[in-house]
mmCIF file of the C-alpha atoms, coordinates in Angstrom:
data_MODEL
# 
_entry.id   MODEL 
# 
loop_
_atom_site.group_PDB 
_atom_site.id 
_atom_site.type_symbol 
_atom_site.label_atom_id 
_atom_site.label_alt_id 
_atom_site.label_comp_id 
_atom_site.label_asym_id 
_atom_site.label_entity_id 
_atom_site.label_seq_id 
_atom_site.pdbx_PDB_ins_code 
_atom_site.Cartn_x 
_atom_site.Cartn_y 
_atom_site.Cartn_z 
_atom_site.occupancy 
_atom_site.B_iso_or_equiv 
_atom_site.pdbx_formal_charge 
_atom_site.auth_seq_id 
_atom_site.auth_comp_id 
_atom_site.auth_asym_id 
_atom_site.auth_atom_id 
_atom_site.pdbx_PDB_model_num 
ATOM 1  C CA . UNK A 1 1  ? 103.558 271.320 118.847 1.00 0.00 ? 1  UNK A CA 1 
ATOM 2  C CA . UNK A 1 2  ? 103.936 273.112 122.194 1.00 0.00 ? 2  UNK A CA 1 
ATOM 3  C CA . UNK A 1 3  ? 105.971 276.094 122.866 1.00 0.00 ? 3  UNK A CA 1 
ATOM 4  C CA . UNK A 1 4  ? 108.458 275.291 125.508 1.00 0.00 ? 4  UNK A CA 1 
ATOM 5  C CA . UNK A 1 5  ? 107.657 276.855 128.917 1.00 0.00 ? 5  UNK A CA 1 
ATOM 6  C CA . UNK A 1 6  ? 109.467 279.872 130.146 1.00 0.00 ? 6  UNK A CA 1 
ATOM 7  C CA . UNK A 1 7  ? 108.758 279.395 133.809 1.00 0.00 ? 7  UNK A CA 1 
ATOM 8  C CA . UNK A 1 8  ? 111.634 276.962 134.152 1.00 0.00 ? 8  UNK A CA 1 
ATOM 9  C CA . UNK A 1 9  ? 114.504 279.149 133.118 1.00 0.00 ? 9  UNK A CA 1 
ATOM 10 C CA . UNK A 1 10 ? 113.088 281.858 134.981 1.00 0.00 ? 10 UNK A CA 1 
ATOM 11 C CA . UNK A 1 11 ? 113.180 279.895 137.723 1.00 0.00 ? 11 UNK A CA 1 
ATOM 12 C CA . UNK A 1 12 ? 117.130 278.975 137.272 1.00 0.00 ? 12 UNK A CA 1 
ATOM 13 C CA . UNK A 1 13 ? 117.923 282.393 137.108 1.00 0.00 ? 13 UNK A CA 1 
ATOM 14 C CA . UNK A 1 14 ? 116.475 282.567 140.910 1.00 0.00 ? 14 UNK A CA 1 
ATOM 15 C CA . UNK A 1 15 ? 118.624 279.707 141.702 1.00 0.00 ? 15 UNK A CA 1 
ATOM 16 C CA . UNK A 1 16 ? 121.428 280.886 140.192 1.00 0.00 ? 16 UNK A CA 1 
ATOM 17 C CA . UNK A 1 17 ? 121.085 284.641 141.923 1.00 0.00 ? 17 UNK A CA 1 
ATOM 18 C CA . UNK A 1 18 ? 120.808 282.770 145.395 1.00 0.00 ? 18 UNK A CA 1 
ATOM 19 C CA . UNK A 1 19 ? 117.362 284.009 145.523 1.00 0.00 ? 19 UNK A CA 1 
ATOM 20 C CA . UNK A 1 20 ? 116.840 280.560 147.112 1.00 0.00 ? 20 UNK A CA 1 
ATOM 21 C CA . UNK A 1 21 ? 113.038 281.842 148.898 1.00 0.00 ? 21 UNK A CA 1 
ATOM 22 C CA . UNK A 1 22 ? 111.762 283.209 145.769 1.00 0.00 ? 22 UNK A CA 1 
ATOM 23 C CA . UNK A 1 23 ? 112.657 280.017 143.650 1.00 0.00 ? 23 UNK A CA 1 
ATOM 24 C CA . UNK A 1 24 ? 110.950 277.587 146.257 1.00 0.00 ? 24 UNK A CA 1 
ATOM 25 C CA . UNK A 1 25 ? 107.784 280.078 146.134 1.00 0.00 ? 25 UNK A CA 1 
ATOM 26 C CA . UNK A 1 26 ? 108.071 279.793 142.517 1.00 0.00 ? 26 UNK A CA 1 
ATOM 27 C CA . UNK A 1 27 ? 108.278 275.928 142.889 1.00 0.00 ? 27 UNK A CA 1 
ATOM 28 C CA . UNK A 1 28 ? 105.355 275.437 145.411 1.00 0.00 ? 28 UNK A CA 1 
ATOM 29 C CA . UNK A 1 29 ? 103.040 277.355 143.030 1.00 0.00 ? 29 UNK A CA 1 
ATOM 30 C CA . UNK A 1 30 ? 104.299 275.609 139.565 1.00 0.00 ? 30 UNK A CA 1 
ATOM 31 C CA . UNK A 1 31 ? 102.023 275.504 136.894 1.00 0.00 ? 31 UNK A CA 1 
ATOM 32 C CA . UNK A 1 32 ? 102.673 271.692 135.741 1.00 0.00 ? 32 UNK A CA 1 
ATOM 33 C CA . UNK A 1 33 ? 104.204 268.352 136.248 1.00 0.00 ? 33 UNK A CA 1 
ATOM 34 C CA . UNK A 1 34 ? 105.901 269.168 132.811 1.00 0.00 ? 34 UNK A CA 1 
ATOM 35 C CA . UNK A 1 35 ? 107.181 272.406 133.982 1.00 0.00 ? 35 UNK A CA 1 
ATOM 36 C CA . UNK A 1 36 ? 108.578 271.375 137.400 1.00 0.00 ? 36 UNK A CA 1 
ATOM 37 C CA . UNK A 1 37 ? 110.238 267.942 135.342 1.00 0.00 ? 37 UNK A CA 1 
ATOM 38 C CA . UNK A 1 38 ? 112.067 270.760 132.791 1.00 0.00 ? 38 UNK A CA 1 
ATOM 39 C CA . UNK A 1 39 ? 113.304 272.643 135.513 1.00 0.00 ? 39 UNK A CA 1 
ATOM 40 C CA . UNK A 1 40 ? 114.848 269.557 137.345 1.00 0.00 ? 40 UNK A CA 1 
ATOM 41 C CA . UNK A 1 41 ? 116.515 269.081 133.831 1.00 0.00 ? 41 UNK A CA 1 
ATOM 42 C CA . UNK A 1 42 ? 117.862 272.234 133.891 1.00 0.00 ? 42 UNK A CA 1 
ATOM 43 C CA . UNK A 1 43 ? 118.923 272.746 137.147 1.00 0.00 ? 43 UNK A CA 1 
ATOM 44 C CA . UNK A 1 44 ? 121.283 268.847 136.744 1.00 0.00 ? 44 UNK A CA 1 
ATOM 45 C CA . UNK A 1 45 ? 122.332 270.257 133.308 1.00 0.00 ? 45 UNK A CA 1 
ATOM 46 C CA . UNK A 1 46 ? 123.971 273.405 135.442 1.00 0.00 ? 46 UNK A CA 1 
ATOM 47 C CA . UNK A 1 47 ? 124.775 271.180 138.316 1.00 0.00 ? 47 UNK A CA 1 
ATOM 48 C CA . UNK A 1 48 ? 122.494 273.317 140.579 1.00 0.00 ? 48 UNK A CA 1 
ATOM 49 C CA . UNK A 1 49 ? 120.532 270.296 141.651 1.00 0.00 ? 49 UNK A CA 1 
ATOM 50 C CA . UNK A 1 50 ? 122.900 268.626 144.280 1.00 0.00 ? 50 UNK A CA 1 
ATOM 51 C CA . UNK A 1 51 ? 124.272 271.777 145.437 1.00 0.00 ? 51 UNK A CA 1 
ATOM 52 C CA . UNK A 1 52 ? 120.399 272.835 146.717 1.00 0.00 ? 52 UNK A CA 1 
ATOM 53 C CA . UNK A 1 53 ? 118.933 269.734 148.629 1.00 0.00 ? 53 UNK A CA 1 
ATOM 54 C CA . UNK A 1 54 ? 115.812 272.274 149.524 1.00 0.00 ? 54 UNK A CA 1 
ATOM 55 C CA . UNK A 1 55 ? 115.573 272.769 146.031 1.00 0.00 ? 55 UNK A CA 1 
ATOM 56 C CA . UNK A 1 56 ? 115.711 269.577 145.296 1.00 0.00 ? 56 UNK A CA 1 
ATOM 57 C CA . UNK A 1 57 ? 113.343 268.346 147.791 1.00 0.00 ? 57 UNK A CA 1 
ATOM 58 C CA . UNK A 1 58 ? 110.518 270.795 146.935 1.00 0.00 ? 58 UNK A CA 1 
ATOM 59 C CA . UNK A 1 59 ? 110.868 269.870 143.106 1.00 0.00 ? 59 UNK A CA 1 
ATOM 60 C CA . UNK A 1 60 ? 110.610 266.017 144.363 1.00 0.00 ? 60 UNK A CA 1 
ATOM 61 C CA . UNK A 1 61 ? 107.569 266.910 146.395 1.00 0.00 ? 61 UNK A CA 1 
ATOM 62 C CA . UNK A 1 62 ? 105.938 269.208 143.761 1.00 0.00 ? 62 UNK A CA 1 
ATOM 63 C CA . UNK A 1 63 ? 106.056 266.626 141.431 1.00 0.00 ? 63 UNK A CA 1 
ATOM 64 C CA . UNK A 1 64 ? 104.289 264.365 143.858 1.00 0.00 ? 64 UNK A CA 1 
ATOM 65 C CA . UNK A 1 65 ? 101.613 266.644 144.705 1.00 0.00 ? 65 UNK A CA 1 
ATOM 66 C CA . UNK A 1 66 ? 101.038 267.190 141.301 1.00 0.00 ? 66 UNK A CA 1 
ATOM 67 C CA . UNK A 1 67 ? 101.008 263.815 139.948 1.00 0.00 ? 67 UNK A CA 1 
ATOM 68 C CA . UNK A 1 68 ? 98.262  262.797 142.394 1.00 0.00 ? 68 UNK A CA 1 
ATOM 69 C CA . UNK A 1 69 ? 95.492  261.989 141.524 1.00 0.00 ? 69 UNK A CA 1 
ATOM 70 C CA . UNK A 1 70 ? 92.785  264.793 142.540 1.00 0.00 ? 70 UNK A CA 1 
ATOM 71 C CA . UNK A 1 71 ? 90.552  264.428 145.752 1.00 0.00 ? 71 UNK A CA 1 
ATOM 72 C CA . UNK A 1 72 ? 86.564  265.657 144.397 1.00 0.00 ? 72 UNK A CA 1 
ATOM 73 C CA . UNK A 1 73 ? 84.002  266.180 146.781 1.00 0.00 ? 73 UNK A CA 1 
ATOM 74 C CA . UNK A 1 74 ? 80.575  265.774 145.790 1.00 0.00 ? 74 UNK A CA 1 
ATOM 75 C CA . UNK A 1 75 ? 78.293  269.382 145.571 1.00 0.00 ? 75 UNK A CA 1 
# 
């Protein structure tokens, strides 16, 4: 079983502080499609989620870029 990820809170507690910059750098550099999923479960569960439609937008959009399917180039 996996540990749950501490990036997501962390990145709450940006959201919450109104460090609104720091939390979309945070977002745009997330380490999973697991990770970026918890935090959009946390930030509904505190009702952060509607208030921030950047926020919101960039976890959308992160999720999407993530999910993708990766573009190789041959050596």
């Amino acid at each position: 079983m996996s540990r749950p990820s501490i990036w997501a809170p962390k990145v709450v507690a940006l959201v919450k502080g109104g460090n609104q910059q720091a939390a979309l750098a945070q977002i745009k550099v997330a380490p999973s499609v697991r990770d970026v999923q918890q935090l959009r479960d946390l930030l509904l569960k505190h009702k952060l989620l509607g208030k921030n439609l950047s926020i919101d937008q960039a976890t959308a959009d992160q999720i999407d870029a993530l999910s993708a399917p990766r573009l190789h180039r041959s050596p």
